[in-house]
TORDOTOR-622192 format. One record per residue (C-alpha): residue in three letters; x, y, z. Coordinates in steps of 0.1 Angstrom, whole numbers, plus 5000, padded with zeros to 4 digits. Layout:
REM residues N
alaXYZ/...
REM end
This chain:
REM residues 427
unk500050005000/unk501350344989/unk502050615018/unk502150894992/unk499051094996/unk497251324974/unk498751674991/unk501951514991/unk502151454953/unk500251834951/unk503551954974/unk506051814953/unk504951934920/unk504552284932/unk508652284942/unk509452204910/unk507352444896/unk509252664912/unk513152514908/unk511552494872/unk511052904871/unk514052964891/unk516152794860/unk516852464881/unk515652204862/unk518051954866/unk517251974904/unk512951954898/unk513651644880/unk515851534910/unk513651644937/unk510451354936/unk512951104942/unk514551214970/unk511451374985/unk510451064985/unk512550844995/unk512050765027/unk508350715026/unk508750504994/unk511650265010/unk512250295046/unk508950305064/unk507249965077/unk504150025099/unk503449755126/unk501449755162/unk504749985180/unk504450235159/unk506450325119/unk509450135116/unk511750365096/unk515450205084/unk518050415072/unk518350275036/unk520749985027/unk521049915065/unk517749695077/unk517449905111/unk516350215128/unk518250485142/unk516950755158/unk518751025145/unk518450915111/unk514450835114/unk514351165127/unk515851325101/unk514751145077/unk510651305083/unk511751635088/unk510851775056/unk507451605055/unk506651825085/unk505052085066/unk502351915057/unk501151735091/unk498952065098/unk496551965067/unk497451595060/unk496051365084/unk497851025072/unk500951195074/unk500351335107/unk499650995115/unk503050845098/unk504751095122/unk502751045155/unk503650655150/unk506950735144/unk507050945176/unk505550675196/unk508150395181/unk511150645192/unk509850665226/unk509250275229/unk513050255217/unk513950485243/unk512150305271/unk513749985259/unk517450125263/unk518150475263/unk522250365257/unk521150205218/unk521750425192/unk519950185167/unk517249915169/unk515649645156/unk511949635149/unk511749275163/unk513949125192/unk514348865169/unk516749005146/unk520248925161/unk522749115145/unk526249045142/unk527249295173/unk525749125192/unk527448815197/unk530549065188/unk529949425216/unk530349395254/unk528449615267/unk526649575303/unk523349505290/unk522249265264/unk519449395246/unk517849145213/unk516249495208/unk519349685200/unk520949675166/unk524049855185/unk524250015216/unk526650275211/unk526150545233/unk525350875214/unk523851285235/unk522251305197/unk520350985198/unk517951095226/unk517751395214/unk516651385182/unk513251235186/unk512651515213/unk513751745185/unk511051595162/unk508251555186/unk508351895193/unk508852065157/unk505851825149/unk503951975177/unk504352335165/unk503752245124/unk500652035134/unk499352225160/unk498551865176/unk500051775207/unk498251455210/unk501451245204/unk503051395238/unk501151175259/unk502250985289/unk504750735268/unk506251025254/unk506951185286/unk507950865304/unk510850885276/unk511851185282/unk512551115319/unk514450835307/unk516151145287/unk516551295317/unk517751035338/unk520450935315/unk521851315309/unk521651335348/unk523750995348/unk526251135322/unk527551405338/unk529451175364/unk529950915340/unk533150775357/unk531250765388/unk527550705384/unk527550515351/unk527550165343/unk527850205306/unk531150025289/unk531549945253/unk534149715239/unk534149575204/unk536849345196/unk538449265160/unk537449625150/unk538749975137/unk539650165172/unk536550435162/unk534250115171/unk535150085204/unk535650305236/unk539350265252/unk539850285285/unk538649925292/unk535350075271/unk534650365297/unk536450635269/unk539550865278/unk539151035313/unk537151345317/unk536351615343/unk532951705359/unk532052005334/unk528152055339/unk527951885305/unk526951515296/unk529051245284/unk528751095248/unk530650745244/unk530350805204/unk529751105178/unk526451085157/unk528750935129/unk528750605155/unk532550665160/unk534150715194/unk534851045208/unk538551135214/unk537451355242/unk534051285255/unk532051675259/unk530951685220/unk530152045220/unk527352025189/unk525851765207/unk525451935242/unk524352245223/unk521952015205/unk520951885241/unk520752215256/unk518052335229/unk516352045234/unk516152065272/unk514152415265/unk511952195240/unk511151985267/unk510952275294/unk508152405275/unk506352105269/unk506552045305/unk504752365313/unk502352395285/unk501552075281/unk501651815309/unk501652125336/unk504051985353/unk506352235370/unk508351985391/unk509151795356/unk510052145340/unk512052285374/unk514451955371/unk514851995330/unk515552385336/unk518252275363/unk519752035340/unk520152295313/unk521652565328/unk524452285339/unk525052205306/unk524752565292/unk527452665321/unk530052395309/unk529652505274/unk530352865284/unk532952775299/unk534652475282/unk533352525241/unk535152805229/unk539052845222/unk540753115202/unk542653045175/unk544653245158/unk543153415118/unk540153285133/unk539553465163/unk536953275188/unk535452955174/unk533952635189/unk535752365197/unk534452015187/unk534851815214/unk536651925250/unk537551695281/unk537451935307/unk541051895314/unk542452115291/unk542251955257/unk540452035228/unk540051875191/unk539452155166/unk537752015134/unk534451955124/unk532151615109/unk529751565082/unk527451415105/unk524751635124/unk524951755147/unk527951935139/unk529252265143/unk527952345110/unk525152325120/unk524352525150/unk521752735137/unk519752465120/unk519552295155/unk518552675171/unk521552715191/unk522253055173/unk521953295144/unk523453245116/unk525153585122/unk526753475157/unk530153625159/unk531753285176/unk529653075148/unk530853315117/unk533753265129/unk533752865137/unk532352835101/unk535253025086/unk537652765098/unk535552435093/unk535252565059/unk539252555052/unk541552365052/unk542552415090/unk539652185100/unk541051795088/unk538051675073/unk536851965044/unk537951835012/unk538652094980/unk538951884948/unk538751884906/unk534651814912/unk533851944947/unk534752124979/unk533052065012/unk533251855048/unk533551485050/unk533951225080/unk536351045093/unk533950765089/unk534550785051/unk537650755038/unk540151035032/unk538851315005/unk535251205004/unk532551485007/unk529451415021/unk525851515000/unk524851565043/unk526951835050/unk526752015016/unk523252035020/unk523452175056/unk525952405047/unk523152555023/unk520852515048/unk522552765071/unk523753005047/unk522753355046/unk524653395007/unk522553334975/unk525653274956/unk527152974980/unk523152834978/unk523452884937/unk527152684940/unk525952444962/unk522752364943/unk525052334913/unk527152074932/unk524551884935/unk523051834897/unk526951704894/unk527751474924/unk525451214921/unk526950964889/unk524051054875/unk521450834897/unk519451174905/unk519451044941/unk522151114970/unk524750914987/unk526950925014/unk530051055002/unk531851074970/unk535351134963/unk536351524954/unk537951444922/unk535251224909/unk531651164919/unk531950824903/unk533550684933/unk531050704965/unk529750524997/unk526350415002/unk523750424968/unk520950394994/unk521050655022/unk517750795031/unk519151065054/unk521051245031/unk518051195006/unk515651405032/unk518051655037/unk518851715002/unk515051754999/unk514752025030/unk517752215009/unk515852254981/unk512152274997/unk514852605015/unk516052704982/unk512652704964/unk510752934989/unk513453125003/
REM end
């Protein structure tokens, strides 16, 4: 059964009307596709809720299910299937987070035993869990969507007691986090493995101090932190904490439940004053990506979001932020390790990719968050080349030639991509 409804297909033809009128297209005949994409491929309805995997990967993460319903948000005010699609989705993400807030990916049955499994030790073992790599950006995310969801809807019906019971679980494991060498329980080891796929330190991570801030095992590319306070994700968590603040009050009026999420942020918002930014010289102030608390830093930035790249798109801060102007300057040179200029492209990549691969991800975020018609005109033009000519995205592809890329099937980058454009179009 088809999930497309009728004021979707009306939705998609009227962008590329426009990308048609604005001389793009190349991209209008792109756009269907990857607008597409997810709810043509990814999503499987059952009695917990939509199922949504990230593409050539037969699971569901909750950043990438997330993000990958973003740009159908829109539509949830007038649409009721696909404010139902979302709602399930919302209630799926919450079961997930009941079941182990420490998985960053799951399974839609327990039985679907994964090859980690019987690889990762890890504290608990959970038939749920397609890994359990600790990530700040996993349990936020589905706070993120619930509550964007709320506002385009204007339904709040999916914020119900389940929903709420996650986000204590939220809560809870934020609270947990900030001690983590003394409260937590959580380990990782994976043996036979890159070292990004495993935690050192006997799978506790490299030492940290007490901060204010929250402790992330892995970044949202599922690779290990060198230095455990990832500053885009405790931004990330700190917008998310207001989110949740306000839900609290206007929603389940409860003010004990929105006096221990405002205590909680202001922790986290006083380590990142403190700890996040570093000054650098040609640069001036920038954000660091991730800090220990003991004096180190690692300056660079990843394709996956959140990243610093990304900061306003998350609604940490303006576009015209001194700190982030400045912090986008250097992620986009060649001072930050992974931004890639070649014959074909120039933009950020991942260490989770090999060397001089560009990710469609960050190009589309760096349009996202760009105040510049002409870098939106260069990146939209990187985009009608970049894709071998399969009109849909991937993960990355190598700066010299586009033939040569990770991952035909990746629904993420597909919804982003989409939310680019849809941001291009009615700018």
């Amino acid at each position: 059964m088809s999930l497309i409804t009728e004021r979707m297909s009306a939705y998609v033809a009227d962008i590329q009307d426009r990308l048609v009128k604005m001389g793009r297209p190349k991209i209008a005949e792109m756009f269907p596709a990857t607008y597409l994409n997810t709810i043509e491929t990814t999503v499987t309805p059952d009695e917990n809720g939509a199922f949504v995997i990230t593409g050539d990967i037969p699971a569901m993460w909750l950043r990438d299910s997330s993000a990958q319903v973003r740009h159908y948000l829109p539509l949830t005010k007038e649409d009721p299937e696909i404010r139902a699609l979302v709602s399930s989705l919302v209630k799926r993400q919450s079961l997930c987070i009941l079941n182990d807030p420490y998985a960053n990916a799951f399974n839609r049955t327990g039985e679907h035993i994964t090859q980690w499994q019987f690889h990762d030790d890890t504290e608990f073992r959970n038939p749920m869990a397609w890994e359990r790599k600790y990530e700040v950006d996993s349990l936020c995310y589905p706070v993120n969507l619930a509550y964007h969801f709320w506002k385009a809807s204007g339904s709040s019906a999916h914020l119900d007691e389940t929903f709420k019971s996650a986000c204590a679980a939220v809560l809870d494991t934020f609270e947990r986090e900030q001690h983590h060498a003394e409260n937590s329980k959580y380990y990782f080891r994976r043996t036979n493995c890159p070292p990004t796929d495993t935690l050192c330190n006997d799978g506790k991570g490299s030492p940290v101090a007490y901060t204010g801030m929250t402790w992330s095992g892995f970044r949202p590319s599922d690779d290990s932190c060198t230095y455990h306070y990832l500053i885009p994700s405790e931004m990330f968590a700190s917008v998310i904490l207001g989110f949740m603040t306000e839900m609290a009050e206007t929603v389940w009026h409860d003010e004990g439940f929105a006096a221990r999420v405002r205590r909680l942020k202001g922790e986290i918002d006083g380590g990142i004053e403190k700890y996040a930014a570093v000054d650098v010289p040609d640069f001036g102030r920038i954000y660091a990506y991730e800090v220990d608390g003991l004096g180190n830093t690692l300056l660079m930035d990843d394709a996956n979001v959140p990243s610093l790249l990304s900061l306003p798109y998350l609604g940490w801060c303006s576009p015209e932020d001194e700190i982030y102007k400045n912090t986008r300057r250097f992620i986009l040179s060649k001072r930050n390790p992974y931004y890639f200029e070649g014959t074909a492209a120039k933009g950020i990549g991942s260490p989770h990719t090999p060397k001089d691969y560009i990710w469609h991800v960050s190009l589309a975020m760096q349009g996202l968050t760009s105040t510049d018609d002409a870098e939106i005109s260069y990146l939209l033009d990187l985009f009608e080349t970049t894709t071998a000519d399969r009109g849909l995205m991937h993960e990355g592809f190598h700066k010299d030639d586009p033939e040569h890329f990770t991952r035909a099937w990746f629904a993420w980058a597909n919804s982003i991509f989409a939310e680019f454009v849809i941001h291009a179009a009615t700018r």
